[in-house]
N, C-alpha and C positions, 0 to 999 in steps of 0.2 A: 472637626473635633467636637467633641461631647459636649465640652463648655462653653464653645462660640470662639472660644481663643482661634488667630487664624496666623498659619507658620508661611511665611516667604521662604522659597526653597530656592537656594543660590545653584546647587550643581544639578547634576542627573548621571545617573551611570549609565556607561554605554551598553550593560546588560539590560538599561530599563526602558530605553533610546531604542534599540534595537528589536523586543518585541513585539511593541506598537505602534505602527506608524499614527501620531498624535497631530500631526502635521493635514492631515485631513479631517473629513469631518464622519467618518466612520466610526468614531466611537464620541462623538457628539452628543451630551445627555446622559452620557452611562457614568456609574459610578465603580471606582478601584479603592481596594484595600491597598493603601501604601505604608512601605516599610523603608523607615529613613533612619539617619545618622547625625547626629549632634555633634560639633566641633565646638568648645571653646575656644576664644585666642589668649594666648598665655597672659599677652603684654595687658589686656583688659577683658575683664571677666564677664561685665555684661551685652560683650559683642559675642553673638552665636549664630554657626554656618549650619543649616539644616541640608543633608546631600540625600535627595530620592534614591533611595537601594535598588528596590523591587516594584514593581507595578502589576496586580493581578486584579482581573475584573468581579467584582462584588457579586 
């Protein structure tokens, strides 16, 4: 992020899972434009679940 703020991402889609294998080290160093999802929890508002959408290389 622009600010320095830095987001822990709890999930990942399996469309984002499936076009990289992330698990090696072939995209090691590179950087991805990521496009994510915001969940608040109803019961408390300042617990929030960030979910990886898309992953596309920069």
């Amino acid at each position: 992020m622009d600010n320095g703020d830095i987001l822990i991402f709890e999930e990942i889609t399996k469309f984002a899972i499936n076009k990289f294998d992330l698990k090696t080290d072939k995209f090691h160093g590179k950087s991805f434009e990521i496009t994510y999802s915001e969940y608040r929890n109803d019961d408390d508002d300042d617990f929030i679940t960030y979910t990886i959408e898309k992953l596309e290389l920069a």
